[in-house]
C-alpha angles and dihedrals in degrees: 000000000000093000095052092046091055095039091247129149127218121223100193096217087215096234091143142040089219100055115141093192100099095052099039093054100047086039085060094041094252117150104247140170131168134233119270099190148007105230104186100034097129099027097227128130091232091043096037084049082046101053090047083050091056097039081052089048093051086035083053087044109039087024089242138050134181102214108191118218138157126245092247125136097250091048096047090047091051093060100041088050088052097044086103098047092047097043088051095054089060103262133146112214101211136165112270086244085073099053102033108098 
């Protein structure tokens, strides 16, 4: 309710099986989505180019994908270092706000 009242959106992270976000959210007419990938989840350059590689390849195939990282330096240089990967292969890199739905 909270989220609706302020005109926020909810991305379940999909930690658990058991989570209830997703449902909640749409039950109470939130805007919601749910992460396709952790990106940063062994924080190594090759992983981390891996895990963008695997949230491109589910944007390419559902048309959309929410992809989870951490502000953290490695992370951040990664992506800066595959912009121009991702922008060759056709993908629009956009805030979760605009996909959620």
């Amino acid at each position: 309710e909270v989220l609706k009242e302020s005109g926020l959106y909810y991305i379940d992270s999909q930690t658990s099986a058991h989570s209830a976000g997703m449902k909640a959210a749409r039950n109470k007419g939130v805007p919601a989505g749910q992460n396709g990938k952790f990106l940063d989840a062994v924080r190594k350059t090759e992983n981390i180019r891996e895990s963008f590689r695997a949230a491109m390849a589910l944007a390419k195939k559902e048309g959309k994908a929410n992809a989870i990282g951490h502000p953290d330096p490695l992370t951040l240089r990664t992506l800066q270092e595959m912009v121009s990967e991702i922008e060759k292969a056709g993908i629009k890199l956009v805030f979760a706000s605009e996909i959620v739905g």
